[in-house]
mmCIF entry with sequence, helices, sheets and N, C-alpha, C, O atoms, coordinates in Angstrom:
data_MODEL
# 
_entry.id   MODEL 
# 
_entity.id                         1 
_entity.type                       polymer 
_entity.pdbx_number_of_molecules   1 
# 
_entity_poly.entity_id                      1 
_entity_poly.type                           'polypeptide(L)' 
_entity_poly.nstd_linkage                   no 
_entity_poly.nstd_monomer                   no 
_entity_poly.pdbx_seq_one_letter_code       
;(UNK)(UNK)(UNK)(UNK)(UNK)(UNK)(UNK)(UNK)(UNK)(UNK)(UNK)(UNK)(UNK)(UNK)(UNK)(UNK)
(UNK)(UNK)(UNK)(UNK)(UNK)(UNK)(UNK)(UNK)(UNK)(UNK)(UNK)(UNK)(UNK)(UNK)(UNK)(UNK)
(UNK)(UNK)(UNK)(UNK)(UNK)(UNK)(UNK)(UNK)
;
_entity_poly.pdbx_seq_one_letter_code_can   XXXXXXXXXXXXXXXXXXXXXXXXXXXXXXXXXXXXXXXX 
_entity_poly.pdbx_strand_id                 A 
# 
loop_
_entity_poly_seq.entity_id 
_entity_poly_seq.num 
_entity_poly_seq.mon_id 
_entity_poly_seq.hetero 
1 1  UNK n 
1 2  UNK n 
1 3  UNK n 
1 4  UNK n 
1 5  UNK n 
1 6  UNK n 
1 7  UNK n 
1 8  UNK n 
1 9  UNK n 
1 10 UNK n 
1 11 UNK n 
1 12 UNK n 
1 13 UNK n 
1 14 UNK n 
1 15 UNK n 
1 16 UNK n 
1 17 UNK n 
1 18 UNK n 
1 19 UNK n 
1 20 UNK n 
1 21 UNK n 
1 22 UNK n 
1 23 UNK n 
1 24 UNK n 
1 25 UNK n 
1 26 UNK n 
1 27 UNK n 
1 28 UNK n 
1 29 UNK n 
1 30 UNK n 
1 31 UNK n 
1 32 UNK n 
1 33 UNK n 
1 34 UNK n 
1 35 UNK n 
1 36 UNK n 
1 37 UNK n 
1 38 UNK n 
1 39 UNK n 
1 40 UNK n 
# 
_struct_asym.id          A 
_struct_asym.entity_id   1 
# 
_struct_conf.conf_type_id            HELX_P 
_struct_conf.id                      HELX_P1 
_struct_conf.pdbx_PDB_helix_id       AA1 
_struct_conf.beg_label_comp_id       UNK 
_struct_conf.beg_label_asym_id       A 
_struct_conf.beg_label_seq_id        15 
_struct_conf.pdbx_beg_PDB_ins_code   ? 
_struct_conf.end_label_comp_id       UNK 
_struct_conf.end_label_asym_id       A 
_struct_conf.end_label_seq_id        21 
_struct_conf.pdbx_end_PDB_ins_code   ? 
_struct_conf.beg_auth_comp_id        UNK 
_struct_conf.beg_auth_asym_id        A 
_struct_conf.beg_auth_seq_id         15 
_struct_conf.end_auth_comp_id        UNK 
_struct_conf.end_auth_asym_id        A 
_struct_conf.end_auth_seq_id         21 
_struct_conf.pdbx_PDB_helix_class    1 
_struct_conf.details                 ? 
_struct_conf.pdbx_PDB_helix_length   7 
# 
_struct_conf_type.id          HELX_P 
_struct_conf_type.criteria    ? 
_struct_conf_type.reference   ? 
# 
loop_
_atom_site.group_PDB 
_atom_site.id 
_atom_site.type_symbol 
_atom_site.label_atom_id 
_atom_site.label_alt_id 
_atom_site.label_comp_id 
_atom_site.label_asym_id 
_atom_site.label_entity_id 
_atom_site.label_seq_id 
_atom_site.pdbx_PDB_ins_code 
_atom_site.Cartn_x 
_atom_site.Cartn_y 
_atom_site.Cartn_z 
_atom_site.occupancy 
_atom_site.B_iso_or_equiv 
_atom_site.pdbx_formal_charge 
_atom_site.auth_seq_id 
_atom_site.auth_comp_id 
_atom_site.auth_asym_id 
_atom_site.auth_atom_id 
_atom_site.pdbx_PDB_model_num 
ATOM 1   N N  . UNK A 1 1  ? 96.316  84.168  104.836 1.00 0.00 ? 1  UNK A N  1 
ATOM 2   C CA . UNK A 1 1  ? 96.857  85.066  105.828 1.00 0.00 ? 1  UNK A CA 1 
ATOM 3   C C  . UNK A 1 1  ? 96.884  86.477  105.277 1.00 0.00 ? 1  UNK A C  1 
ATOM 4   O O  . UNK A 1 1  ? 97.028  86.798  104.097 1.00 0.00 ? 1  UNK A O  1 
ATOM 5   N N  . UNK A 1 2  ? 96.672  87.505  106.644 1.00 0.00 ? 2  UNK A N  1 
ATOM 6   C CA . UNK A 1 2  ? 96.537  89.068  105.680 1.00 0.00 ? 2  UNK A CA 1 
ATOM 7   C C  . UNK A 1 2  ? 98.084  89.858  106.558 1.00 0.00 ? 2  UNK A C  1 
ATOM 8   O O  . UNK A 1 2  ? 98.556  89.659  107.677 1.00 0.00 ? 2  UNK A O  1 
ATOM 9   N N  . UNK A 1 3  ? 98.502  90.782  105.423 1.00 0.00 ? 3  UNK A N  1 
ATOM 10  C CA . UNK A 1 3  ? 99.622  90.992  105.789 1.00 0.00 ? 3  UNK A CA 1 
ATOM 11  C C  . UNK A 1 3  ? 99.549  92.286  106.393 1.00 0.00 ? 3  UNK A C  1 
ATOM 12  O O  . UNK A 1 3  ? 99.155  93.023  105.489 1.00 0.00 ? 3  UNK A O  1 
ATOM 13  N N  . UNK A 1 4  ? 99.709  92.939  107.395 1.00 0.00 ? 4  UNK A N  1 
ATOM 14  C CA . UNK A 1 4  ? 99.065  94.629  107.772 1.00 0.00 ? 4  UNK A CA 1 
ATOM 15  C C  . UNK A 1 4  ? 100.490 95.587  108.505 1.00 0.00 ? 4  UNK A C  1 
ATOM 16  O O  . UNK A 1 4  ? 100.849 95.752  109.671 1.00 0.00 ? 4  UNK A O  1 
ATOM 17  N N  . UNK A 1 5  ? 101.033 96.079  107.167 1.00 0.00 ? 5  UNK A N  1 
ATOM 18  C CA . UNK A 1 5  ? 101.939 96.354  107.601 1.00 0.00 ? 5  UNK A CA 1 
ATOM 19  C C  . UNK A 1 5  ? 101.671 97.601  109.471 1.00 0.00 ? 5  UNK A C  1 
ATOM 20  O O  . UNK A 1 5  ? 100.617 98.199  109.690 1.00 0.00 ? 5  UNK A O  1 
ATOM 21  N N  . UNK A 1 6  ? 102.739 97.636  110.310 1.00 0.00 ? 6  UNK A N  1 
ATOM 22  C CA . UNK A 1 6  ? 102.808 98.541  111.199 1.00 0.00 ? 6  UNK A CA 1 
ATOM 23  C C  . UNK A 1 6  ? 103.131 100.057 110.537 1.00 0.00 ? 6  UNK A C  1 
ATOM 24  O O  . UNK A 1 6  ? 104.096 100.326 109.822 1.00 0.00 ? 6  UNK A O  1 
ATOM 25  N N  . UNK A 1 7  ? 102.053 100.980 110.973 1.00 0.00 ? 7  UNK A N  1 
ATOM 26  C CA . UNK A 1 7  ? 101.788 102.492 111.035 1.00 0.00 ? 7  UNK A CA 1 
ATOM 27  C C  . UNK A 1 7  ? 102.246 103.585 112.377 1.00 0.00 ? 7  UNK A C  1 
ATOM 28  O O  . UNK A 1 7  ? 101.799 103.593 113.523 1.00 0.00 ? 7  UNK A O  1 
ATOM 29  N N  . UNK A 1 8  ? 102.961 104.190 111.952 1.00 0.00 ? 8  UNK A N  1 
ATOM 30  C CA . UNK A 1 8  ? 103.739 105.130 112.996 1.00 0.00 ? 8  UNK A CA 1 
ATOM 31  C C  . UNK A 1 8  ? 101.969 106.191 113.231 1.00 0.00 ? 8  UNK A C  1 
ATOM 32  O O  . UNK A 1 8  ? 100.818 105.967 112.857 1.00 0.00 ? 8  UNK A O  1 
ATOM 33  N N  . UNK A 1 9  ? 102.355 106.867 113.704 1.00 0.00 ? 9  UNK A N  1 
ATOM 34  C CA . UNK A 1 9  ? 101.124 107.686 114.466 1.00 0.00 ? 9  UNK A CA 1 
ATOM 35  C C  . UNK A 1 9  ? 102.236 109.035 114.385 1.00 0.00 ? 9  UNK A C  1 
ATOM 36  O O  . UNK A 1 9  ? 103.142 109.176 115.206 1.00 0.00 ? 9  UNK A O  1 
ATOM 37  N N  . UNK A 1 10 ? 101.974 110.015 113.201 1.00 0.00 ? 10 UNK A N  1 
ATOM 38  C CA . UNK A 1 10 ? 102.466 110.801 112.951 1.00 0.00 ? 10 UNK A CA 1 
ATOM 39  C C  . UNK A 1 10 ? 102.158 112.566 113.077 1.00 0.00 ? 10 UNK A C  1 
ATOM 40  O O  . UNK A 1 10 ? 102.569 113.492 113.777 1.00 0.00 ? 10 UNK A O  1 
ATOM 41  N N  . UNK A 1 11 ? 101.230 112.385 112.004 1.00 0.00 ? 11 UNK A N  1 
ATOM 42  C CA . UNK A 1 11 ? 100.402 114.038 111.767 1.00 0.00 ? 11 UNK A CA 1 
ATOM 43  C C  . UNK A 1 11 ? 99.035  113.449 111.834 1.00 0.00 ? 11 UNK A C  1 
ATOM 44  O O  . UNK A 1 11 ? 98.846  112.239 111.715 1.00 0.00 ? 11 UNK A O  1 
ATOM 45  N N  . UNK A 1 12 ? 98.047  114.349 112.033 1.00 0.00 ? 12 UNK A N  1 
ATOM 46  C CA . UNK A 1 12 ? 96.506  113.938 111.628 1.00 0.00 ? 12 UNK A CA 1 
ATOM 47  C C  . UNK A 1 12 ? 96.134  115.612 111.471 1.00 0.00 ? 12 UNK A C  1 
ATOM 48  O O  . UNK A 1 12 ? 96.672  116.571 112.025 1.00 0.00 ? 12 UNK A O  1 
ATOM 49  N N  . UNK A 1 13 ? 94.926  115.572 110.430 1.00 0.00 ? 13 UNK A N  1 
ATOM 50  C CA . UNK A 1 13 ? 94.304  116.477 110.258 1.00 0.00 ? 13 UNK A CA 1 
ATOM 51  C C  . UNK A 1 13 ? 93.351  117.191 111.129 1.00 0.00 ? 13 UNK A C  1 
ATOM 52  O O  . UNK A 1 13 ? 92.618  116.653 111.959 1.00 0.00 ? 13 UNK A O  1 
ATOM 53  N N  . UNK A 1 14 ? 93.445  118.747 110.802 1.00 0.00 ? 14 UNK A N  1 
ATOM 54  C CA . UNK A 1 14 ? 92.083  119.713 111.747 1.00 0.00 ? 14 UNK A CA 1 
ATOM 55  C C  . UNK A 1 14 ? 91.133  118.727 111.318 1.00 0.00 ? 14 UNK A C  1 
ATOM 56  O O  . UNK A 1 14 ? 91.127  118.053 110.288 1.00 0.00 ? 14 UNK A O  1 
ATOM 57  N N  . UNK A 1 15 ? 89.986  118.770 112.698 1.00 0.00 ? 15 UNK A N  1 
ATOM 58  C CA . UNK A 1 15 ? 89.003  117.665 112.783 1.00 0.00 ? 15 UNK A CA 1 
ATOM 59  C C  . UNK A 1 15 ? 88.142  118.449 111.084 1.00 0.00 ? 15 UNK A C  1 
ATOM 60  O O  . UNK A 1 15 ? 87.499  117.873 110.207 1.00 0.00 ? 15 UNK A O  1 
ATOM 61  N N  . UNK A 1 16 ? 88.416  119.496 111.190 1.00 0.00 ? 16 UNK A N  1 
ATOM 62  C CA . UNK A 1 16 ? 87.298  120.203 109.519 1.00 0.00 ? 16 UNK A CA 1 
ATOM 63  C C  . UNK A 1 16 ? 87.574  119.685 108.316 1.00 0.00 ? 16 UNK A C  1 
ATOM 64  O O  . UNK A 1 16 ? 86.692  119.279 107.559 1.00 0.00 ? 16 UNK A O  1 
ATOM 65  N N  . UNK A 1 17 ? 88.967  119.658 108.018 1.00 0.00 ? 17 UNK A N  1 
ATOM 66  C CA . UNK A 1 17 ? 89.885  119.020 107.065 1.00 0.00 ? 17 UNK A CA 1 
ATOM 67  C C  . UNK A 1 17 ? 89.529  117.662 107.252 1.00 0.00 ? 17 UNK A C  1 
ATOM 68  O O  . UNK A 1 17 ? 88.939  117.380 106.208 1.00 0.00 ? 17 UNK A O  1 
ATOM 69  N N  . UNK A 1 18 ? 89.540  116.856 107.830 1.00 0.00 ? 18 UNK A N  1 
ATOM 70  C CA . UNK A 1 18 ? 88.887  115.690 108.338 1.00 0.00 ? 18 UNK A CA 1 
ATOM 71  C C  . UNK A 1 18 ? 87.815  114.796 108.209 1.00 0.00 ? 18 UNK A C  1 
ATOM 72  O O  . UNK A 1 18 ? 87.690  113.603 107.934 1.00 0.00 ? 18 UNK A O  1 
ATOM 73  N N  . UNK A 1 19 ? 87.060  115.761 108.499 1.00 0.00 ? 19 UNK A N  1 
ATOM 74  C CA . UNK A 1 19 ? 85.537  115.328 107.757 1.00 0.00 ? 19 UNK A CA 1 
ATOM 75  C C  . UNK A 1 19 ? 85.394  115.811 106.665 1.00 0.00 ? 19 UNK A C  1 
ATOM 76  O O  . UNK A 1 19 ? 84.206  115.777 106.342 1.00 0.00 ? 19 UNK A O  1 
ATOM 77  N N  . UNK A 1 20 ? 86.211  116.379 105.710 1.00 0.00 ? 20 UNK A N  1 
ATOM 78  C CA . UNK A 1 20 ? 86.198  116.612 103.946 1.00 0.00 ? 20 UNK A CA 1 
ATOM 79  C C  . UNK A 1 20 ? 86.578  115.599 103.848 1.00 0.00 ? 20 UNK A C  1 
ATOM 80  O O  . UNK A 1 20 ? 85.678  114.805 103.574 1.00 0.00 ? 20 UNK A O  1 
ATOM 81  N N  . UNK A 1 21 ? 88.004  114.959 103.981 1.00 0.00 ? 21 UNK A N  1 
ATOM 82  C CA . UNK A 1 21 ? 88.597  113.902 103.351 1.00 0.00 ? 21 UNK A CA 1 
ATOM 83  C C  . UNK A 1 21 ? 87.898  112.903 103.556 1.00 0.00 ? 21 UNK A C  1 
ATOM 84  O O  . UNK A 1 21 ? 87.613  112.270 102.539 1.00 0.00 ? 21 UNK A O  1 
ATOM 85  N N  . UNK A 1 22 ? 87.252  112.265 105.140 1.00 0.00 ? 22 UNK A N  1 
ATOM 86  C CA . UNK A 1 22 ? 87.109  111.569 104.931 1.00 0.00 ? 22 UNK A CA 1 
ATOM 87  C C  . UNK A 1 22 ? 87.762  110.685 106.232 1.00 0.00 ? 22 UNK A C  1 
ATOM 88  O O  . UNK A 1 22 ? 87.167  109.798 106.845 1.00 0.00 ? 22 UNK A O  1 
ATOM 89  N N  . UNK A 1 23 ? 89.128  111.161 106.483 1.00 0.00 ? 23 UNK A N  1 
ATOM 90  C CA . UNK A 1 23 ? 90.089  110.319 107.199 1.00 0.00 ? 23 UNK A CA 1 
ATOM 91  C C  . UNK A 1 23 ? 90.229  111.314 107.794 1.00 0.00 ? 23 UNK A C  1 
ATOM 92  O O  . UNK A 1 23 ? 89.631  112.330 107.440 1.00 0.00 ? 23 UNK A O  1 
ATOM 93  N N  . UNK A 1 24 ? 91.393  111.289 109.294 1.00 0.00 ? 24 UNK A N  1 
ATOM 94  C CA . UNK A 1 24 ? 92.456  111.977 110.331 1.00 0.00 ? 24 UNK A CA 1 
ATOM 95  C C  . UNK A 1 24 ? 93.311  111.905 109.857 1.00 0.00 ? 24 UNK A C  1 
ATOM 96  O O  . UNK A 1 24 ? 94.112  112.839 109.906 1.00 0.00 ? 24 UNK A O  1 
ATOM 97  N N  . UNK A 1 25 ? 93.616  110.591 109.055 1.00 0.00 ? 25 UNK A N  1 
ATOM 98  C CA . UNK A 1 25 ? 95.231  110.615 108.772 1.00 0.00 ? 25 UNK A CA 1 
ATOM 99  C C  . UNK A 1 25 ? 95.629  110.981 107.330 1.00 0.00 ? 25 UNK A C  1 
ATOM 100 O O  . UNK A 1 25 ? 94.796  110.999 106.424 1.00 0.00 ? 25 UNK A O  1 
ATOM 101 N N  . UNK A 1 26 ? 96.629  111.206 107.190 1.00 0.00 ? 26 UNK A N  1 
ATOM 102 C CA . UNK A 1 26 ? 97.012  111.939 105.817 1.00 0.00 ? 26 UNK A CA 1 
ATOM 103 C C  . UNK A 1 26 ? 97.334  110.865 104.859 1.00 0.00 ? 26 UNK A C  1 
ATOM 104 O O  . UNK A 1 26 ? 97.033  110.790 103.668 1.00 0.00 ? 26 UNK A O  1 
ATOM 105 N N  . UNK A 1 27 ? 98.135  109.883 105.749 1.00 0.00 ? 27 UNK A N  1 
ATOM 106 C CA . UNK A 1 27 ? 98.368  108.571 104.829 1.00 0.00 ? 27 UNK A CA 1 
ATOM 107 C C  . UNK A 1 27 ? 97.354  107.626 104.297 1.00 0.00 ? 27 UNK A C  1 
ATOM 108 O O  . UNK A 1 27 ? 97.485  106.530 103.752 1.00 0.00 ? 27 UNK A O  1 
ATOM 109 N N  . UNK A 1 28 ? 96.349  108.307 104.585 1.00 0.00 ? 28 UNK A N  1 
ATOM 110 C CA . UNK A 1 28 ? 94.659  107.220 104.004 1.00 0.00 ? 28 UNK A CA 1 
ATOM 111 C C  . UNK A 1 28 ? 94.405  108.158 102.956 1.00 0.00 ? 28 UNK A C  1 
ATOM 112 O O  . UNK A 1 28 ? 94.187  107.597 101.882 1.00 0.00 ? 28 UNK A O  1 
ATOM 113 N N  . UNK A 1 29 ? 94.351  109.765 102.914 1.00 0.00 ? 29 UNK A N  1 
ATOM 114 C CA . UNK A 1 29 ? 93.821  110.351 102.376 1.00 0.00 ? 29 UNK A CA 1 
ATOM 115 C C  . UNK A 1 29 ? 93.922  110.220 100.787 1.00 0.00 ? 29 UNK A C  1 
ATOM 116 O O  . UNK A 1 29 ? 94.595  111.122 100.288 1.00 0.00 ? 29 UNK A O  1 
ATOM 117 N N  . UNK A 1 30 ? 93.449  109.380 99.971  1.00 0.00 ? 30 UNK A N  1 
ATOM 118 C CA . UNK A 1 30 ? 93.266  108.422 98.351  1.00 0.00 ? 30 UNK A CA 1 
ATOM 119 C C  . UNK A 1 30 ? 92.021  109.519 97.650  1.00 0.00 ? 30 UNK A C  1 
ATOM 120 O O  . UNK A 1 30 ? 90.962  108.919 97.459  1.00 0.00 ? 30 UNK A O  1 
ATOM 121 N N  . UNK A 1 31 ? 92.003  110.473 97.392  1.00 0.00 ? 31 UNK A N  1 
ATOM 122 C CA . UNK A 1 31 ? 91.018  111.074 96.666  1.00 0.00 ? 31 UNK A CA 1 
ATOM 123 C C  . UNK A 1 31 ? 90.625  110.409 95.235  1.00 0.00 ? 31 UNK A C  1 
ATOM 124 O O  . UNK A 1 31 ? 91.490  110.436 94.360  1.00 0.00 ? 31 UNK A O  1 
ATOM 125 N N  . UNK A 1 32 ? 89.204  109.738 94.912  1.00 0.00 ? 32 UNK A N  1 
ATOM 126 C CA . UNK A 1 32 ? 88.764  109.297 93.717  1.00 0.00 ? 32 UNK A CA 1 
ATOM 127 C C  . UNK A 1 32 ? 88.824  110.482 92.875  1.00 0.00 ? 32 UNK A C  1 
ATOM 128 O O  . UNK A 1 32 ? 88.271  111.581 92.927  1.00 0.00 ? 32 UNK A O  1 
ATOM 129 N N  . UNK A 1 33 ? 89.745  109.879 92.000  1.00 0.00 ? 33 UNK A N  1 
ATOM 130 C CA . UNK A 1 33 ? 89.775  110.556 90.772  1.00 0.00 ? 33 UNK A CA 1 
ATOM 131 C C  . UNK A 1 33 ? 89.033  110.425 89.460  1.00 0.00 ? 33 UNK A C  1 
ATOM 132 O O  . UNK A 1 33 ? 89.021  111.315 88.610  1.00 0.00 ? 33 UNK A O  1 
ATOM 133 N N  . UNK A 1 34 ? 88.494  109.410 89.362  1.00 0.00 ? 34 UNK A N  1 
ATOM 134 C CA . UNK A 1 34 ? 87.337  109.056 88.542  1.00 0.00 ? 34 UNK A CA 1 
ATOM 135 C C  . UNK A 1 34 ? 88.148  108.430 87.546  1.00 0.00 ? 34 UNK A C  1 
ATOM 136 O O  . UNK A 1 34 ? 89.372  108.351 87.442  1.00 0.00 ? 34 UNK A O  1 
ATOM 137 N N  . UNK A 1 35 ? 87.158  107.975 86.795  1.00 0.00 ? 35 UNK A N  1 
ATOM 138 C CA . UNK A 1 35 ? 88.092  106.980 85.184  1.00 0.00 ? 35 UNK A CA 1 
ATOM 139 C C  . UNK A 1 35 ? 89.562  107.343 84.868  1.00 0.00 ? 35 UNK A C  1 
ATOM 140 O O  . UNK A 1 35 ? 90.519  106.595 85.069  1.00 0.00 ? 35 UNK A O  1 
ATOM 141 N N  . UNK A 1 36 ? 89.626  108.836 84.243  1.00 0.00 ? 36 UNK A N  1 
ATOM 142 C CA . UNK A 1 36 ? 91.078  109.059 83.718  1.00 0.00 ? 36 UNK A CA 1 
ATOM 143 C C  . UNK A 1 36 ? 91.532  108.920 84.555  1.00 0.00 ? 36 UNK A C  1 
ATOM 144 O O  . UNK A 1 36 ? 92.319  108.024 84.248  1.00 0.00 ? 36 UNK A O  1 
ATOM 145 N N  . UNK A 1 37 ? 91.788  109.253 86.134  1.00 0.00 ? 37 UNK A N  1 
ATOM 146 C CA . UNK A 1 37 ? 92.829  109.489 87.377  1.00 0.00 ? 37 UNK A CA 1 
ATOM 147 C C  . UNK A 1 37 ? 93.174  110.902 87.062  1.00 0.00 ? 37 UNK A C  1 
ATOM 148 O O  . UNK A 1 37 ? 94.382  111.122 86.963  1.00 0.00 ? 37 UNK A O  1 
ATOM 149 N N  . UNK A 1 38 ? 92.543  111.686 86.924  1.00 0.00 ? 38 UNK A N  1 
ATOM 150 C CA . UNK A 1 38 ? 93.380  112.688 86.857  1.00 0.00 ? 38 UNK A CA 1 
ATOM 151 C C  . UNK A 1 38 ? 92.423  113.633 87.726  1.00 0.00 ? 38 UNK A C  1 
ATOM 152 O O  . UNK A 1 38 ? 91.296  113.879 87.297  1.00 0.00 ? 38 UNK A O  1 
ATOM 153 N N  . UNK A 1 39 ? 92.802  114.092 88.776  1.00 0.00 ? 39 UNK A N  1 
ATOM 154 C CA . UNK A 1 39 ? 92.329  114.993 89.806  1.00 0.00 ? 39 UNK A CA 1 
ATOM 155 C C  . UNK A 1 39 ? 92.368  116.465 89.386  1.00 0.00 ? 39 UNK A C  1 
ATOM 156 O O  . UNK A 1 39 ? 93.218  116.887 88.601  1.00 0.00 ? 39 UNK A O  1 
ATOM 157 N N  . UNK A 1 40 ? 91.479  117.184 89.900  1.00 0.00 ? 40 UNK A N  1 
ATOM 158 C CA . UNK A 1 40 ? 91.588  118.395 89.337  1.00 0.00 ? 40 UNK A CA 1 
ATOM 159 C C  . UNK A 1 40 ? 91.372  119.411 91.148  1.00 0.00 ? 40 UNK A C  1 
ATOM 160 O O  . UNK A 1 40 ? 91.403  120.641 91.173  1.00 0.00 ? 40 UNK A O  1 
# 
């Protein structure tokens, strides 16, 4: 069985901001940080 928690429908991003990240929503937005994790 898969467990999927419920998501409120909050903020979403300018559609420009958007297609950088990747996502609309802010709560997806997971930027790869590569091996160390450390984002720059």
């Amino acid at each position: 069985m898969a467990y999927v928690p419920w998501q409120k429908f909050d903020k979403s991003f300018s559609l420009c901001h958007a297609l950088k990240a990747g996502t609309i929503f802010p709560c997806l937005e997971k930027p790869f940080c590569g091996k160390g994790g450390r984002c720059q």
